[in-house]
C-alpha positions as CSV (number, residue, x, y, z in Angstrom):
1,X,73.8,-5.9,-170.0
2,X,72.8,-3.5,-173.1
3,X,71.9,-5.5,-175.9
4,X,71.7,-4.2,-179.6
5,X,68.6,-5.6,-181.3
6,X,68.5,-5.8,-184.9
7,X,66.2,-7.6,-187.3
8,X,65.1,-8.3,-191.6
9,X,68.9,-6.8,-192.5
10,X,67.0,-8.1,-196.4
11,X,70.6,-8.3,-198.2
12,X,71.1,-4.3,-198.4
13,X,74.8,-4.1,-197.5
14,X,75.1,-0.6,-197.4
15,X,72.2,-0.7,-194.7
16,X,73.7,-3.0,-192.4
17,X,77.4,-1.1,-192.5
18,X,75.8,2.2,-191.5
19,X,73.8,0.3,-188.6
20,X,76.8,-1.3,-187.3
21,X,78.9,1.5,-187.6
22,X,76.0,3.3,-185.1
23,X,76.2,0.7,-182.7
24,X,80.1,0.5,-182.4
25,X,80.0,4.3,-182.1
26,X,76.9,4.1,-179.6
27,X,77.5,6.1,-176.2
28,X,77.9,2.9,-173.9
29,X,79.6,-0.7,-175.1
30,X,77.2,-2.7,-176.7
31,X,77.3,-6.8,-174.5
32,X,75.4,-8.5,-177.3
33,X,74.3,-8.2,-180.8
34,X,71.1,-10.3,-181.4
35,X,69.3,-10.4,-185.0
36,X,66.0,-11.5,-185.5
37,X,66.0,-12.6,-188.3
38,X,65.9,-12.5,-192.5
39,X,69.5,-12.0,-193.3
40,X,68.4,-12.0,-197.2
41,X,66.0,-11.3,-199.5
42,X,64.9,-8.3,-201.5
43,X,68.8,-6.6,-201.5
44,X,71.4,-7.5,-203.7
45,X,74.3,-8.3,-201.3
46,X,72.9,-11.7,-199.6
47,X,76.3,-13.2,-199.2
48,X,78.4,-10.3,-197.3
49,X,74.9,-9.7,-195.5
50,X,75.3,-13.3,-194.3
51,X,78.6,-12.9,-193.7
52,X,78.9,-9.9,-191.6
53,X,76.1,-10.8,-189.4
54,X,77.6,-14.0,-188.6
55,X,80.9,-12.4,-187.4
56,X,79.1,-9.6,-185.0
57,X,76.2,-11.4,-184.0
58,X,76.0,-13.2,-180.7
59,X,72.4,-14.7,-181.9
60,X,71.0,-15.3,-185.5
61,X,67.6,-16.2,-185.8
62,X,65.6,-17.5,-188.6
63,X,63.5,-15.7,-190.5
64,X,60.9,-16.3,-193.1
65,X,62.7,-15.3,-196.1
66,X,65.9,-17.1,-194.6
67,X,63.9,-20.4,-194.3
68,X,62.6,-19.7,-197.8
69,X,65.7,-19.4,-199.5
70,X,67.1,-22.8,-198.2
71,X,63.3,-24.3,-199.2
72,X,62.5,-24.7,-195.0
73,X,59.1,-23.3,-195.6
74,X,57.2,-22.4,-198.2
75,X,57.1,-19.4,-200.6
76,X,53.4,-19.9,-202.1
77,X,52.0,-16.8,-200.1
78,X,54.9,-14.6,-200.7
79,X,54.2,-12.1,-203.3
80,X,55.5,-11.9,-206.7
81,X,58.5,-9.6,-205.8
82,X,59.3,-11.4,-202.7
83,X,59.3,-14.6,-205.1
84,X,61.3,-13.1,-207.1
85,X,63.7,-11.8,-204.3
86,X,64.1,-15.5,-203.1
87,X,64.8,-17.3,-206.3
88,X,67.4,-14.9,-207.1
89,X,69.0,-15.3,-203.6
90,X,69.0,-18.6,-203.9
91,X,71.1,-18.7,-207.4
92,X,73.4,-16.2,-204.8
93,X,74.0,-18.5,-202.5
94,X,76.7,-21.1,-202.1
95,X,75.8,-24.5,-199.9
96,X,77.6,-23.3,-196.8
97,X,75.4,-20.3,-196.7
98,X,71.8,-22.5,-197.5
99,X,72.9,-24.9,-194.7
100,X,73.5,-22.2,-192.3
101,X,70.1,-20.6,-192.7
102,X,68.9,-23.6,-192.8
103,X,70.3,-24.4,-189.1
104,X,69.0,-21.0,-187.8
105,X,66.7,-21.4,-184.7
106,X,63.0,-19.7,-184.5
107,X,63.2,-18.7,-181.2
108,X,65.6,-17.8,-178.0
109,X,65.4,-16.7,-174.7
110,X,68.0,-15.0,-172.2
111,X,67.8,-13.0,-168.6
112,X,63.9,-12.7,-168.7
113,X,63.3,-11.8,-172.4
114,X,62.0,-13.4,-175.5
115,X,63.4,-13.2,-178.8
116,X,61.6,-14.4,-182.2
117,X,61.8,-13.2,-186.0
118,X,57.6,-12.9,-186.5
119,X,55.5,-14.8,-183.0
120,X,56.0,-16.4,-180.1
121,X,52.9,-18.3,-180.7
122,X,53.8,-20.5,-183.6
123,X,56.6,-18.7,-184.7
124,X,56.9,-21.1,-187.8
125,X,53.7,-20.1,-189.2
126,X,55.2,-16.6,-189.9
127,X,52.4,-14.6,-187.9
128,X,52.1,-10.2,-188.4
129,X,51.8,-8.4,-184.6
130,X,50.6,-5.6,-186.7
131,X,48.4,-4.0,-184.4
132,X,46.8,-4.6,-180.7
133,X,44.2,-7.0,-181.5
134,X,47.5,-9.4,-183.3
135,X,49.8,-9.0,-180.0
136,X,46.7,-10.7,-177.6
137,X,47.7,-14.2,-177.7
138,X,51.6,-13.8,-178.0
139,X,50.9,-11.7,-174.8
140,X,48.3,-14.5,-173.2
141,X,51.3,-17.2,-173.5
142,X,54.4,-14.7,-172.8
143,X,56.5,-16.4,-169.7
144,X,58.7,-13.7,-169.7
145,X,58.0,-9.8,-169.4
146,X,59.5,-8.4,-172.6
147,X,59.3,-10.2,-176.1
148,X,60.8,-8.7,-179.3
149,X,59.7,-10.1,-182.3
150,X,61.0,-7.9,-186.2
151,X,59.0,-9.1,-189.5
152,X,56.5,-6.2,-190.0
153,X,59.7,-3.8,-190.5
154,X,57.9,-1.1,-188.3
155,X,59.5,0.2,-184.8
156,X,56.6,-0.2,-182.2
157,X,56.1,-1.1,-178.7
158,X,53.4,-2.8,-177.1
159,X,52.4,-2.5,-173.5
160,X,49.8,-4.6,-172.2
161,X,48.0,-3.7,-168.8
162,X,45.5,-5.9,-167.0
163,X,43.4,-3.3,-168.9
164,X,44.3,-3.4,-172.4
165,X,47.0,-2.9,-174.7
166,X,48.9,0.5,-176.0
167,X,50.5,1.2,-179.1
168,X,53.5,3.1,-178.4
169,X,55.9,4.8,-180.8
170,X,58.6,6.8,-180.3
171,X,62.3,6.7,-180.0
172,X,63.0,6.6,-176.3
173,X,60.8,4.2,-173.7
174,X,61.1,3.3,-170.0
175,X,59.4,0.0,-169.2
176,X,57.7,-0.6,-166.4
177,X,58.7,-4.1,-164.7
178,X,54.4,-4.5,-163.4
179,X,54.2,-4.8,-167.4
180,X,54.2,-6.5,-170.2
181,X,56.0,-5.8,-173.7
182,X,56.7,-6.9,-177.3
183,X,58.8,-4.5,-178.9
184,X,59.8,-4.7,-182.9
185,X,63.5,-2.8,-183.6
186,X,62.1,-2.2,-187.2
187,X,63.7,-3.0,-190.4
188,X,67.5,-2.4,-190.8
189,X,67.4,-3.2,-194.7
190,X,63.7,-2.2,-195.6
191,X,62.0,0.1,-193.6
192,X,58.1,0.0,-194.0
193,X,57.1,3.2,-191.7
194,X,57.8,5.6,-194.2
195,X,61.5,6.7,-192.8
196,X,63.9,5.0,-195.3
197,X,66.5,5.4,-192.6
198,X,67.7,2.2,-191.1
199,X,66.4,1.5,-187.9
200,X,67.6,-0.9,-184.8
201,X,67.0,-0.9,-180.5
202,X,69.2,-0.4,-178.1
203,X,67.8,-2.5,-175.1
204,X,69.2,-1.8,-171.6
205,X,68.5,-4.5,-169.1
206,X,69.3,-3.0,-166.2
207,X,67.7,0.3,-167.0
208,X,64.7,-1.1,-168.4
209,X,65.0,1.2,-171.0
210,X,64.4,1.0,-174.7
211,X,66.2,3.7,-177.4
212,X,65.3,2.9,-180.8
213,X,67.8,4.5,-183.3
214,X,67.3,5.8,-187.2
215,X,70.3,5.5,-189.4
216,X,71.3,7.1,-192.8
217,X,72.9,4.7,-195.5
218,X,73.7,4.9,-199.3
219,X,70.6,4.1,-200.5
220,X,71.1,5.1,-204.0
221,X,74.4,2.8,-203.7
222,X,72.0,0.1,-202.6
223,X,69.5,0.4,-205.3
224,X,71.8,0.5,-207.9
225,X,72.8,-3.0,-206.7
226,X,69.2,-4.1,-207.1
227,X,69.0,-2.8,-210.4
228,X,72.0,-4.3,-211.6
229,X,71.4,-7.8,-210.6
230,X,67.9,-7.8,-212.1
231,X,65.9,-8.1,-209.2
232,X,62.3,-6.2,-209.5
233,X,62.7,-2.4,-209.7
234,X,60.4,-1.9,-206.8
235,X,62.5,-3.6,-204.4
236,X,64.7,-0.4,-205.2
237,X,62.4,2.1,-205.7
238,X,60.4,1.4,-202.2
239,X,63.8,1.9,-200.1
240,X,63.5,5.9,-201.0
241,X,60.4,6.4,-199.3
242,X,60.5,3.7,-196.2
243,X,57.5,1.6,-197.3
């Protein structure tokens, strides 16, 4: 099975087109498309975003800015542009669209892997695996050997030995089935490691192997959109430099 992994699409349209066109032109046929979550918020395409995703997608999961948009959890700790962002989306929004975030599960599992938008451990309460030191209870309760998890919008792997845990970046990685590993696709919509490009996985189950894969988009289409609908300027400006 070769799974494409893709998470926090944010409503940037132009994003997600150029992302899927990459995996329908990737070298082997894709089995499954799984998202990880937020569908919407910051872009100005929230509808198509939805959309789309639900008509390629084998799995949708919920993300914090999806559960925030249909009022599932709470916006007091999002910033003021990510406020912003999910007021306007929710003026955007028609009911069928609200009640399927709203039906969106927080977590799913398949063939010895884990799938969540932000944690395994209380995935509700929205947790960052930033760094090492976040990853160690995630890795403490993990059942199964590989765990990916999107919300920080940075590509990383994590590897835990009985040692410690690595920080691993880089576009290609063999895992090795004595280990552990949470592993973030990065951002398709909003890129946060300062490379605007779009970025997804491409896991292969039998290989073991993880490609994660950068692609151009419009982004000057896509921040147009932003500015025209009156969302914050920054959510525009930000997508030139991947942060």
């Amino acid at each position: 099975m070769i799974y494409a992994v893709i998470s926090d699409i944010h409503g940037n349209l132009e994003a997600l087109l150029a992302t899927l066109e990459s995996i329908k032109s990737y070298k082997k046929n894709i089995d499954k498309i799984i998202c990880l979550g937020d569908i919407v918020g910051y872009g100005a395409d929230p509808n198509e975003c939805i959309r789309i995703t639900r008509e390629v997608s084998d799995v949708i999961l919920a993300g914090n800015h999806d559960f925030a948009v249909c009022e599932q959890t709470s916006i007091e700790n999002f910033n003021y542009y990510a406020k912003a962002a999910v007021l306007w989306s929710r003026d955007a929004l028609n009911k069928e669209e609200i009640d399927f975030l709203k039906g969106l599960p927080l977590k799913y599992q398949e063939k010895g892997t884990d799938y969540v938008h932000a944690s395994l451990h209380r995935p509700e309460s929205w947790r960052y695996l930033s760094g090492t030191f976040d990853t160690q209870i995630d890795f403490q309760i993990m059942e199964q050997k590989i765990l990916f998890v999107g919300h920080t919008h940075v590509p990383v792997i994590f590897e835990n030995t009985e040692m410690e845990i690595k920080r691993i970046n880089g576009p290609e990685f063999s895992l090795n089935s004595d280990k552990k590993y949470i592993i973030n696709p990065g951002s398709v919509g909003q890129p946060r490691d300062r490379d605007p490009r779009a970025s997804f996985s491409i896991f292969d189950l039998e290989k073991n192997f993880i490609e994660t894969i950068r692609v151009e988009y419009d982004i000057k289409k896509a921040q147009r959109k932003i500015l025209d609908a009156g969302l914050p300027e920054v959510l525009a400006t930000r997508l030139s430099y991947g942060g």
